[in-house]
LORO-645267 format. One line per field, with one value per residue (C-alpha): residue in three letters; x, y, z. Coordinates in pm, 1 decimal. Example, Ala and Ser with C-alpha at 12.3 -4.5 7.8 and 13.67 -1.06 7.14 Angstrom:
LORO-645267
code	[ALA; SER] .
X	[1230.0; 1367.0] .
Y	[-450.0; -106.0] .
Z	[780.0; 714.0] .
end
This chain:
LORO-645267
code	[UNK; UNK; UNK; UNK; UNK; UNK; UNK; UNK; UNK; UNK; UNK; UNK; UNK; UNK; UNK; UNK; UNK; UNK; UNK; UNK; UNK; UNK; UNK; UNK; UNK; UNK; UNK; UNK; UNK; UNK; UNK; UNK; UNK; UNK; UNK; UNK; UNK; UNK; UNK; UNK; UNK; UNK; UNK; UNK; UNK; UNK; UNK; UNK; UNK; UNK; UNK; UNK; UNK; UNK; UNK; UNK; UNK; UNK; UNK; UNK; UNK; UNK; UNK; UNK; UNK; UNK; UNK; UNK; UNK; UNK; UNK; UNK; UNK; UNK; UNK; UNK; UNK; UNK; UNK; UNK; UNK; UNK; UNK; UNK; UNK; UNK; UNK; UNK; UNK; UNK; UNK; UNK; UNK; UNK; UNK; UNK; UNK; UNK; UNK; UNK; UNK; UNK; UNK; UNK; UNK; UNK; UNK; UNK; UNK; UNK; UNK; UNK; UNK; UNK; UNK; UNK; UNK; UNK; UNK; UNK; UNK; UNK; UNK; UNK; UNK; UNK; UNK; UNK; UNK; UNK; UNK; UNK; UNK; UNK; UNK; UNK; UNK; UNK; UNK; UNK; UNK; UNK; UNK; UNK; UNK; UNK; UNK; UNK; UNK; UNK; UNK; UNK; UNK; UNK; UNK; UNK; UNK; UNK; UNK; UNK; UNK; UNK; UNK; UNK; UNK; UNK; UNK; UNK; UNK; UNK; UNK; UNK; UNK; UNK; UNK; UNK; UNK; UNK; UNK; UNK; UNK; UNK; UNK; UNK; UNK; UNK; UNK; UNK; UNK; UNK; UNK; UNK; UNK; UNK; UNK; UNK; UNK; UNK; UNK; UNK; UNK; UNK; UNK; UNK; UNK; UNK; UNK; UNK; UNK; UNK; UNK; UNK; UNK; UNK; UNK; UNK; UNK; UNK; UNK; UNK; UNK; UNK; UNK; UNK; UNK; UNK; UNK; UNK; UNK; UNK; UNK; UNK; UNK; UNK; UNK; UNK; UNK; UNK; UNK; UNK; UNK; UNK; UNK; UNK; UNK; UNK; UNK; UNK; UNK; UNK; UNK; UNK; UNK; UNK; UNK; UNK; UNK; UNK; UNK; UNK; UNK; UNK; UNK; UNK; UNK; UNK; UNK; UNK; UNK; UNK; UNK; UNK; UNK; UNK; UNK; UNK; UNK; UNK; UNK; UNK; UNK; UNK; UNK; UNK; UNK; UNK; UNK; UNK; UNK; UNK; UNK; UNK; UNK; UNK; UNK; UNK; UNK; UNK; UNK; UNK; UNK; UNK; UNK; UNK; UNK; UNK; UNK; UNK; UNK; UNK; UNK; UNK; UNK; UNK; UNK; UNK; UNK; UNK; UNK; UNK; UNK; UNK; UNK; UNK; UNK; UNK; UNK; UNK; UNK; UNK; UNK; UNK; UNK; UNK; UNK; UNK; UNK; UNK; UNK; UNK; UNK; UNK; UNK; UNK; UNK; UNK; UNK; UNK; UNK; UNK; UNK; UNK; UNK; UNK; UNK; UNK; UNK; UNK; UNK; UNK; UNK; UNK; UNK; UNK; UNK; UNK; UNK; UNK; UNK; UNK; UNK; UNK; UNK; UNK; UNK; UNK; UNK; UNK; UNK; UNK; UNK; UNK; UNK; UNK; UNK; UNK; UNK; UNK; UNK; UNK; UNK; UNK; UNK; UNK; UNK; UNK; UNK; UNK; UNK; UNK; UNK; UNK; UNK; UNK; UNK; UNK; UNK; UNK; UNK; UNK; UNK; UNK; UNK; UNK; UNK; UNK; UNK; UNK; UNK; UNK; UNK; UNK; UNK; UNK; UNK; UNK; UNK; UNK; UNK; UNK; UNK; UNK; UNK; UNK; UNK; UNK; UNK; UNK; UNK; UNK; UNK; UNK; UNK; UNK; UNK; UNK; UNK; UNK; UNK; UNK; UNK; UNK; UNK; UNK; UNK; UNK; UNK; UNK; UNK; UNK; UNK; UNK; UNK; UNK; UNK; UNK; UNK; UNK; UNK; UNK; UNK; UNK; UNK; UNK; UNK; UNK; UNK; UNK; UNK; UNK; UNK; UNK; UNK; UNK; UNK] .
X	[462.5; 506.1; 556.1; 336.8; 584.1; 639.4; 277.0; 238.5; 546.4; 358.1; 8.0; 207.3; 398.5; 71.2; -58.2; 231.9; 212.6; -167.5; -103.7; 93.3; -54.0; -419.2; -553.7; -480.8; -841.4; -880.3; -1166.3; -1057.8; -837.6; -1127.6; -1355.5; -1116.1; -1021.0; -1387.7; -1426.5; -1140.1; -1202.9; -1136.2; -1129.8; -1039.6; -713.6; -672.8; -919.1; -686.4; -356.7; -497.2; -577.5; -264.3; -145.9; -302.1; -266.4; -113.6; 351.7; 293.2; 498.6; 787.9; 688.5; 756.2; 1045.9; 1207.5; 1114.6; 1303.2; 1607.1; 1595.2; 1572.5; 1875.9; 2095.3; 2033.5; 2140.6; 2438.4; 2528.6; 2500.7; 2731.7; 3004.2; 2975.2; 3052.1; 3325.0; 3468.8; 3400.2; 3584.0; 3846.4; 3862.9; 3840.6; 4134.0; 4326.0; 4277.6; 4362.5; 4686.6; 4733.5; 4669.6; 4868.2; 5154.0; 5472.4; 5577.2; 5910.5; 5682.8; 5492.3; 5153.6; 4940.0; 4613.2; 4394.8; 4495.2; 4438.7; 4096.6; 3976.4; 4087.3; 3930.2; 3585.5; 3575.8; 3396.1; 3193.3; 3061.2; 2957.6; 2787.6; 2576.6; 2497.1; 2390.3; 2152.3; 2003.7; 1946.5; 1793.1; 1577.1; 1463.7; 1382.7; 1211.6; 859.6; 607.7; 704.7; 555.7; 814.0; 1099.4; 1191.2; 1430.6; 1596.8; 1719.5; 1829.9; 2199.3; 2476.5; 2576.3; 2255.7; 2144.2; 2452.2; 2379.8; 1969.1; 2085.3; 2389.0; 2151.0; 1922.0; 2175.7; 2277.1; 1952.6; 1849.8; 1550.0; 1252.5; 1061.9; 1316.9; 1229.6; 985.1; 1087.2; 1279.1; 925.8; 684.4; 916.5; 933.0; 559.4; 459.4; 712.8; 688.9; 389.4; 603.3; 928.6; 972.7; 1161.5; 1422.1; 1382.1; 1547.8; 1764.0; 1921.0; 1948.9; 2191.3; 2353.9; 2462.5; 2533.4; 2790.6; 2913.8; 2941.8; 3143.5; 3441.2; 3440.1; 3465.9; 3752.4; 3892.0; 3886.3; 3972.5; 4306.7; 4422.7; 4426.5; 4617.7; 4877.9; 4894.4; 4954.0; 5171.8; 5423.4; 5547.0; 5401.7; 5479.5; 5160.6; 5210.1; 4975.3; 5091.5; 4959.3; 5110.5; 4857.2; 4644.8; 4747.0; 4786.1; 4500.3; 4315.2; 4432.6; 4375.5; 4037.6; 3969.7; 4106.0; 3892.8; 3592.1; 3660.3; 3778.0; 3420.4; 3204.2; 3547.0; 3584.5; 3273.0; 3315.7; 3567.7; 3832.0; 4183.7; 4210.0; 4509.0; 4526.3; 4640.7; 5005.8; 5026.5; 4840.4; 5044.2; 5378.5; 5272.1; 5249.3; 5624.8; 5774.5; 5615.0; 5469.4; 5754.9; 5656.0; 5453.1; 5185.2; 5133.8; 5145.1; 4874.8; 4695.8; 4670.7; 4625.5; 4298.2; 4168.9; 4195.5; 4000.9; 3801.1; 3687.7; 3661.0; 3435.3; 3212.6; 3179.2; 3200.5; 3120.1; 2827.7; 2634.3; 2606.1; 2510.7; 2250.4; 2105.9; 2171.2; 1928.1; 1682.4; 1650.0; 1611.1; 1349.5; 1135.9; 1193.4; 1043.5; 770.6; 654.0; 692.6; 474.3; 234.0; 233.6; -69.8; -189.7; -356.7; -692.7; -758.2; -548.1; -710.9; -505.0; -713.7; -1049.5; -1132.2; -1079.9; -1374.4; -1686.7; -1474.0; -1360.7; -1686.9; -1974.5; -2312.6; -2468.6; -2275.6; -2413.6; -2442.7; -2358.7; -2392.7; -2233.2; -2379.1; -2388.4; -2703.7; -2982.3; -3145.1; -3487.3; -3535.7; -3787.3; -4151.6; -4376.8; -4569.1; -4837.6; -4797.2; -4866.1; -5239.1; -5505.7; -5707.3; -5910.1; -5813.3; -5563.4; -5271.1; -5137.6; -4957.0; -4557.4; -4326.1; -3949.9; -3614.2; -3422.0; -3037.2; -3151.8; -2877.6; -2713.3; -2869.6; -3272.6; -3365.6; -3577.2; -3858.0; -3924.4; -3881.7; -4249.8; -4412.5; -4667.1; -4595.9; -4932.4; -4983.2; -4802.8; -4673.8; -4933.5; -4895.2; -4724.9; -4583.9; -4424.9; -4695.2; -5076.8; -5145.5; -4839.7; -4537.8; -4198.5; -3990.5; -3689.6; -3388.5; -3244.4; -2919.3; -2740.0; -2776.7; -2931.9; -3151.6; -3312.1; -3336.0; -3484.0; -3753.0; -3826.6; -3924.1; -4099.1; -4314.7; -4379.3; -4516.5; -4703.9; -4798.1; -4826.2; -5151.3; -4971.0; -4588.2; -4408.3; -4046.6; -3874.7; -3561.3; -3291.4; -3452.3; -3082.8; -2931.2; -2911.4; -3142.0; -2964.2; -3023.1; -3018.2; -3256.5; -3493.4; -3466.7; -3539.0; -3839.5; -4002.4; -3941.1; -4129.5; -4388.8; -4451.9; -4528.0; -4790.4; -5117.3; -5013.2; -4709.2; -4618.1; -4241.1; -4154.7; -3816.9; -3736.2; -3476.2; -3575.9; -3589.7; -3801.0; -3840.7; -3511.6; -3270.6; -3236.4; -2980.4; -3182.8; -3569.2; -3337.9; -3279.9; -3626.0; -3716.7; -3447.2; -3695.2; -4000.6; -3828.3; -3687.5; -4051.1; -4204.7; -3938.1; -4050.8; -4437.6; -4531.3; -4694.3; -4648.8; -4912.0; -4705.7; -4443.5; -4557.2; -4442.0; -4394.2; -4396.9; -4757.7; -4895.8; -4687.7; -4814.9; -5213.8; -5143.5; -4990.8; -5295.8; -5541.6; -5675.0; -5569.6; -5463.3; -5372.0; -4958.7] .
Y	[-269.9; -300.4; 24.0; 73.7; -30.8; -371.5; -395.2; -372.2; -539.4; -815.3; -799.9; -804.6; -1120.1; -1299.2; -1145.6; -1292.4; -1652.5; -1687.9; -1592.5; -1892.5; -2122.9; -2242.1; -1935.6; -1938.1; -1893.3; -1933.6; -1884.1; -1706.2; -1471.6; -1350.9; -1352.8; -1161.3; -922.6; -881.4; -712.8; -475.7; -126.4; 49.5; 28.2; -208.2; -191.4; -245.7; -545.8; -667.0; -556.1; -759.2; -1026.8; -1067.2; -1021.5; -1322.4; -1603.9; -1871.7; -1823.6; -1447.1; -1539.5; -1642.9; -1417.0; -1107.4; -1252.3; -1279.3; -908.8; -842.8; -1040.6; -848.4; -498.4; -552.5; -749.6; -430.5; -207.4; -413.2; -433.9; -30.9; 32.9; -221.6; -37.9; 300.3; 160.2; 39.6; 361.9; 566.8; 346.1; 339.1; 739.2; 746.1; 549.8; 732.6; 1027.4; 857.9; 780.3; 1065.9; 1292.6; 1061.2; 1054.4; 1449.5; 1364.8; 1493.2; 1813.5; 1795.7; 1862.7; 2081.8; 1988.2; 1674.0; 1595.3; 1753.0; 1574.4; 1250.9; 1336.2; 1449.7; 1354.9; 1020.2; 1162.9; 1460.9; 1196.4; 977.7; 1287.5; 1354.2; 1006.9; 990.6; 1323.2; 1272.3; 890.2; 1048.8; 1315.4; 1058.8; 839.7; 1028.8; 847.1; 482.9; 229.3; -53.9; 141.7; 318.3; 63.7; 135.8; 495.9; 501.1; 478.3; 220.5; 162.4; 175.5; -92.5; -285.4; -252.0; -395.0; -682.8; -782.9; -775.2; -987.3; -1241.6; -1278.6; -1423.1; -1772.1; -1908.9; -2026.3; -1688.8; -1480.6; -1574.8; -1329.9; -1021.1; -855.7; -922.3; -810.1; -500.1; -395.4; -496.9; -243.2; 38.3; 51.5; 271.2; 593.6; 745.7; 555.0; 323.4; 561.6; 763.3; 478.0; 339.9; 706.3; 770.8; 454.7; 555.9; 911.0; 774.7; 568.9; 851.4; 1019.0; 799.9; 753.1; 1183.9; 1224.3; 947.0; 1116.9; 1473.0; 1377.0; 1131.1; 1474.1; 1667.4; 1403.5; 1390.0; 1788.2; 1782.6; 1496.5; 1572.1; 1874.4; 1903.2; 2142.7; 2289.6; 2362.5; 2341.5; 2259.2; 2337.8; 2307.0; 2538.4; 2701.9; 3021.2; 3112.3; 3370.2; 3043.8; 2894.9; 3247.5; 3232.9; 2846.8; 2843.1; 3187.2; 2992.3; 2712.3; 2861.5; 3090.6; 2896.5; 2752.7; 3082.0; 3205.5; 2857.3; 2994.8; 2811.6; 2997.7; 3063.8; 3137.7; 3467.4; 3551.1; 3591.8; 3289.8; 3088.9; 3243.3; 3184.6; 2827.8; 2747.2; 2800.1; 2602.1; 2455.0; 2656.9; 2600.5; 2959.3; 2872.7; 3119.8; 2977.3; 2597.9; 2722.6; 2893.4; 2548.7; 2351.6; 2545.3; 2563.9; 2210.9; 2083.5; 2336.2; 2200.1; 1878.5; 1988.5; 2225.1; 2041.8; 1635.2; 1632.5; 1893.9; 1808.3; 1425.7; 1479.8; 1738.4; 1480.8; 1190.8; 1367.4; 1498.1; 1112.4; 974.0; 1248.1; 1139.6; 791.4; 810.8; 1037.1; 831.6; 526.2; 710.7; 751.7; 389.2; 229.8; -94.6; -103.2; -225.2; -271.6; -568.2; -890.0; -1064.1; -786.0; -718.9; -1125.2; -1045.6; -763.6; -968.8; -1177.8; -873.5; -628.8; -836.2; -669.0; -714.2; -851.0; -994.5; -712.4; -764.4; -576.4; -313.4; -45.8; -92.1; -281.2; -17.4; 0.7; -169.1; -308.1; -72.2; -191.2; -152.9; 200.0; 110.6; 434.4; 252.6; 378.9; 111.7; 44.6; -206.7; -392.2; -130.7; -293.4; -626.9; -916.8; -850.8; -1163.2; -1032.3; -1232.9; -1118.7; -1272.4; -1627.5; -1861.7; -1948.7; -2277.9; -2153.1; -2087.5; -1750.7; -1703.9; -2041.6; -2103.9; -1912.0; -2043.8; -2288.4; -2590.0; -2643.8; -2258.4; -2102.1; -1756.4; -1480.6; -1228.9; -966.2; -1157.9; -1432.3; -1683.4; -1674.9; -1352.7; -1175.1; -1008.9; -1087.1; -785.8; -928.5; -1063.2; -776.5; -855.6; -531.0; -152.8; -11.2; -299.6; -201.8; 150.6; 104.2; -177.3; 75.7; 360.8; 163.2; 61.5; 386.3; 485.9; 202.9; -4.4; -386.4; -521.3; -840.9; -911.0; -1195.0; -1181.4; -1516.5; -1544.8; -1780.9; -2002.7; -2185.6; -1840.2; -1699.9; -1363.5; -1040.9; -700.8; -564.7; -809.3; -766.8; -391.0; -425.5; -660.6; -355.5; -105.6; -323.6; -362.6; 7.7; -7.4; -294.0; -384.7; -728.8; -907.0; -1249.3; -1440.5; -1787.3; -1913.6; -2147.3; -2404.3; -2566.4; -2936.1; -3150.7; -3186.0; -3410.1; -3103.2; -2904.7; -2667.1; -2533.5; -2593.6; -2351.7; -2053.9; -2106.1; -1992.9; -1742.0; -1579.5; -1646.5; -1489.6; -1151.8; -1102.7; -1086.0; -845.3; -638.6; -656.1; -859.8; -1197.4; -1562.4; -1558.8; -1372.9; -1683.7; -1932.2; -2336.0; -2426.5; -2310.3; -2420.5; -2178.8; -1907.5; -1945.6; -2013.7; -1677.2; -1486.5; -1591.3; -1450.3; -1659.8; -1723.6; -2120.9; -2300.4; -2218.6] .
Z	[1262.8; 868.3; 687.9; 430.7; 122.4; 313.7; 357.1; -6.0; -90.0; 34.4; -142.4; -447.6; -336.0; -284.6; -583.7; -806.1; -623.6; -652.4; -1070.0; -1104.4; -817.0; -690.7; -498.7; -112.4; -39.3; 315.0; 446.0; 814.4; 618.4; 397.2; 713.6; 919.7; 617.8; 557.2; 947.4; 940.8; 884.3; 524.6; 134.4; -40.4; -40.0; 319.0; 317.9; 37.3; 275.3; 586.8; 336.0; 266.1; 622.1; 791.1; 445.4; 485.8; 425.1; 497.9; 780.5; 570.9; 301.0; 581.4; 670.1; 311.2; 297.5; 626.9; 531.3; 133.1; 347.4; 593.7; 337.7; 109.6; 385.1; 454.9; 85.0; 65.1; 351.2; 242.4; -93.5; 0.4; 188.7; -105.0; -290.0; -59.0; -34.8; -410.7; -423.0; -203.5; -436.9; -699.0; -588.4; -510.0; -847.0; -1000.2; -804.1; -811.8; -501.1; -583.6; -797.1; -1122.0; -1095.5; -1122.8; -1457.3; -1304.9; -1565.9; -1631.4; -1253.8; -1223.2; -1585.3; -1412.9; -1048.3; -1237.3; -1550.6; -1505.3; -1172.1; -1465.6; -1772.8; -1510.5; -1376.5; -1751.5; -1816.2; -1521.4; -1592.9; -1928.4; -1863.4; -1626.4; -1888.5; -2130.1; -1905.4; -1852.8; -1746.1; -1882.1; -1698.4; -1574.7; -1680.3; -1364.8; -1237.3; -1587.0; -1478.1; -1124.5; -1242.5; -1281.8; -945.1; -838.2; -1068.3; -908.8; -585.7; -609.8; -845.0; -582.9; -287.0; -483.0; -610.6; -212.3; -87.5; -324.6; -107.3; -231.2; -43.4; -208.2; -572.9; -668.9; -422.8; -703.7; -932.9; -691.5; -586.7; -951.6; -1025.8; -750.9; -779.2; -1186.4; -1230.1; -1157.9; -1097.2; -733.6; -807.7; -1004.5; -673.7; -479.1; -662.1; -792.1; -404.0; -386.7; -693.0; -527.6; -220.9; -388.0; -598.4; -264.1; -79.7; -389.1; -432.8; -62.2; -80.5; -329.7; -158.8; 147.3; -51.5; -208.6; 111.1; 314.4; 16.3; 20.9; 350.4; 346.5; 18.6; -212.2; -549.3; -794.7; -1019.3; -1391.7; -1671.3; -2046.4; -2397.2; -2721.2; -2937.9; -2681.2; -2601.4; -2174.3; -2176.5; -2186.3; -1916.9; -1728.4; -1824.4; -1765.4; -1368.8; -1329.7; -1445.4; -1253.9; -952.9; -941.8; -746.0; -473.2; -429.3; -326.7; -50.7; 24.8; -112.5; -253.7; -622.6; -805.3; -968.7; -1328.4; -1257.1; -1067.7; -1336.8; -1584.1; -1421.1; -1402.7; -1733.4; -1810.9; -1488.6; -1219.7; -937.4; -693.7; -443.7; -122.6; -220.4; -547.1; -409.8; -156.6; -431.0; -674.1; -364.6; -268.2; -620.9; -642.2; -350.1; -395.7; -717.4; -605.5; -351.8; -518.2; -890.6; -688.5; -352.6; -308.1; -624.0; -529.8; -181.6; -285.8; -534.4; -258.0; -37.0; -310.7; -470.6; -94.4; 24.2; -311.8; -215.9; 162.5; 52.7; -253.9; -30.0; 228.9; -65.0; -259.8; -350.3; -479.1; -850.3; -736.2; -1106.8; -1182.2; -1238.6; -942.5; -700.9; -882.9; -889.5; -495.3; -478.0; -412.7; -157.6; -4.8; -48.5; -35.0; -171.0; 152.4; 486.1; 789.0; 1036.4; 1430.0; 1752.0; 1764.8; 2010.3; 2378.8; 2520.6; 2635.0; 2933.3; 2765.1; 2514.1; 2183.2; 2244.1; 1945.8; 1992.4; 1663.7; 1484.1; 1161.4; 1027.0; 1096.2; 749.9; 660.9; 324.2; 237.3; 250.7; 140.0; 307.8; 313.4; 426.3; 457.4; 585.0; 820.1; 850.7; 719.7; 694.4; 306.4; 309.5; 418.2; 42.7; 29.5; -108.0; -208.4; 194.7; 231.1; -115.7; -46.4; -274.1; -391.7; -447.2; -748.7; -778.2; -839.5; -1089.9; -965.1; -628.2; -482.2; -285.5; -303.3; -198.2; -26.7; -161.5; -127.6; 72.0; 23.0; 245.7; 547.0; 593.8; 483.2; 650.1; 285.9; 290.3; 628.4; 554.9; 217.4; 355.9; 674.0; 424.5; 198.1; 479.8; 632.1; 282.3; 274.0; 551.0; 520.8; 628.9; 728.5; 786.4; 850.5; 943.5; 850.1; 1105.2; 1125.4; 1428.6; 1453.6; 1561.1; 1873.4; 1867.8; 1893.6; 2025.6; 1650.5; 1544.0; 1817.2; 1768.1; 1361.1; 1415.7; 1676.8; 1451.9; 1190.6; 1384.3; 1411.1; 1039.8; 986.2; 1094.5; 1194.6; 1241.6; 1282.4; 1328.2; 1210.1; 1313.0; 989.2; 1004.5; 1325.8; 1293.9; 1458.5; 1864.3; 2040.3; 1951.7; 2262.2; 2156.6; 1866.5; 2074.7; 2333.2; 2053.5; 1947.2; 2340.3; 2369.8; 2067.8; 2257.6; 2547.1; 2331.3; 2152.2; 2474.4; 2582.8; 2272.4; 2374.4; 2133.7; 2261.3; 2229.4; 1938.5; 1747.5; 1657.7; 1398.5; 1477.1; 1113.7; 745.0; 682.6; 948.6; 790.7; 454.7; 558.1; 747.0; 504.5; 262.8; 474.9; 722.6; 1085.6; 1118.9; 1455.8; 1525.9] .
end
């Protein structure tokens, strides 16, 4: 089951290919998309879904999602591996005693201007459309453009595109890729952390801090500072005689050793490791939820040409509701008057090809003023739900004196057809069917349907008489007089 970002991952593939290639306008996807349930969007989704290379579309995004993964976990390997080397270096084999600042600058120091740089990109970013992959951080930048330099198919080519095309209207895409970027960050400070506790447990170092025009009370003050937040972890912090003892040899007593020991991990933990795992899990939370949340811009051209494809005016209705018991039998509620009403002739699910009105409109007989034929109006085709409802009150206002229902006589007659015609009846003086389309006698299939209606109008009550043979009947009917069927 595709999660919703893969869903739309792929609309936006199609979307991209059909920009620069003939659109894949096949008809069963339309005709399938046009039945499912939903917007647009989902029409557009399931579209998408059953088009011709979605299959190998899908699978490109399948391949792009678990090389990514892949690519993310070998990375932090390499960060922590990387962490642990530093720490190596900076803390050197023991024969030198070890500078506390200078060891903490070089632990932090790039880890601190990296989280400045990404917090101040993402200040500055706002609400810039297409920018967001732009912010998510260095290594996070690294890590997309490596998992999309692995994968050269011909699928592939525009998954990078489409991913930034549909991600670039917000922070989302800064969301995912800053989660990467942390989790990175993470794996090289917990490297690191975990490289100076192995070596403190490992070796003897001496702590001592050196200055050459700073005075010690600012030294004092600087590991108090520091050591705040370890400390409340915590974490041991050296006091002021031990910090000031330190600056004129190195810290050679266990207590003190313990004391610079603790405020250094401490440190690392507090000001490295805590901060980018906090962020880590902030950037990834924003991600899944704003992933949860993605929508397509129905408003682009590549989706708006798509509307009328997608959400016809008026769609063929079918059966929907169970068969009844019995079929609705015309109770003629509508008032009897003579001469007050006028002759109606409607169509009811005619196919494309049966041209309406013109199928009624006698050839010799031009429009009237005011109508359609000599003498009746036209009520219009009845293929959608509003235009039922509207021709069903408009009829119960005012009742047709005649009313011929044109049907499609190649179609099999339905339940909701049958039903509409009865209720129709209910609100006319007279009613007549012609089943247009038929061709001449020798085709059995469509003579068949034409008895299958036969068969359903009698169900309804309404008798044989009621079904005209051909369009001339119809229109002498529908002009007022009562010709031979």
């Amino acid at each position: 089951m595709p999660n919703p970002l893969s869903s739309r991952w792929l609309a936006e593939l199609v979307r991209r290919h059909e920009e620069h290639h003939p659109p894949l306008d096949e008809a069963r996807a339309h005709a399938a998309a046009r039945e499912h349930s939903g917007g647009f969007e989902a029409r557009l989704l399931k579209r998408a879904e059953l088009l011709e290379g979605a299959v190998a579309w899908r699978a490109a995004i399948r391949r792009w999602q678990a090389r990514a993964r892949l690519v993310l976990t070998l990375a932090f390997v390499l960060a922590f591996l990387f962490g642990f080397g530093a720490a190596a270096g900076v803390l050197g084999d023991g024969s030198r005693p070890v500078n506390v600042v200078w060891t903490l600058g070089g632990l932090l120091g790039v880890h601190g201007l990296s989280l400045l740089l990404w917090l101040a990109s993402l200040a500055l970013q706002g609400g810039a459309q297409g920018a967001a992959l732009q912010h998510g951080g260095l290594l996070g930048r690294a890590w997309l453009s490596l998992t999309g330099w692995l994968d050269r198919s011909r699928e592939a080519a525009d998954l990078p595109l489409a991913l930034a095309g549909l991600l670039g209207r917000g922070r989302l895409a800064a969301w995912g890729v800053g989660a990467a970027n942390h989790a990175l960050w993470l794996g090289a400070l917990l490297g690191a952390t975990l490289g100076v506790l192995a070596l403190l447990a490992t070796r003897r170092y001496g702590f001592v801090w050196e200055t050459t025009i700073l005075p010690a009370d600012t030294f004092v003050a600087l590991s108090a500072a520091l050591g705040a937040l370890p400390g409340s972890l915590g974490f041991p912090v050296p006091d002021a005689a031990t910090v000031m003892a330190s600056g004129d040899a190195p810290m050679l007593a266990e207590a003190g050793r313990r004391a610079w020991a603790g405020w250094l991990v401490g440190a690392m933990v507090a000001y490295g490791v805590l901060p980018r795992l906090a962020l880590a899990l902030l950037c990834f939370g924003l991600w899944r939820r704003g992933a949860a949340r993605i929508r397509l811009d129905p408003s682009h051209a590549g989706y708006a040409r798509l509307r009328p494809l997608l959400m016809p005016d008026s769609e063929r209705i079918g059966v929907r509701d169970p068969e009844p018991a019995a079929m609705p039998r015309p109770q003629r509620n509508a008032p009897v008057a003579q001469g007050g009403g006028g002759a109606v002739a409607v169509a009811l699910e005619l196919g494309d090809d049966l041209p309406w009105p013109g199928l009624v409109r006698a050839p010799a007989a031009p429009p009237a003023p005011g109508g359609t034929g000599a003498g009746w109006e036209d009520g219009g085709r009845l293929d959608s739900r509003e235009q039922r409802r509207a021709v069903r009150e408009r009829f119960a206002a005012h009742p047709p004196a005649r009313l011929l229902v044109v049907v499609d006589g190649r179609q099999t007659p339905d339940r909701g057809s049958l039903g509409l015609i009865a209720d129709l009846a209910d609100h006319a003086q007279s009613i007549r069917v012609w089943p247009a389309g038929v061709v001449p006698v020798g085709a059995g299939e469509l003579l068949g349907r034409v008895a299958q209606w036969r068969e359903g109008l009698g169900g309804l009550g309404v008798g044989e008489e009621a079904m005209f043979a051909s369009a001339a009947a119809a229109q002498a009917w529908l002009a007022g007089g009562d010709p031979e069927r």
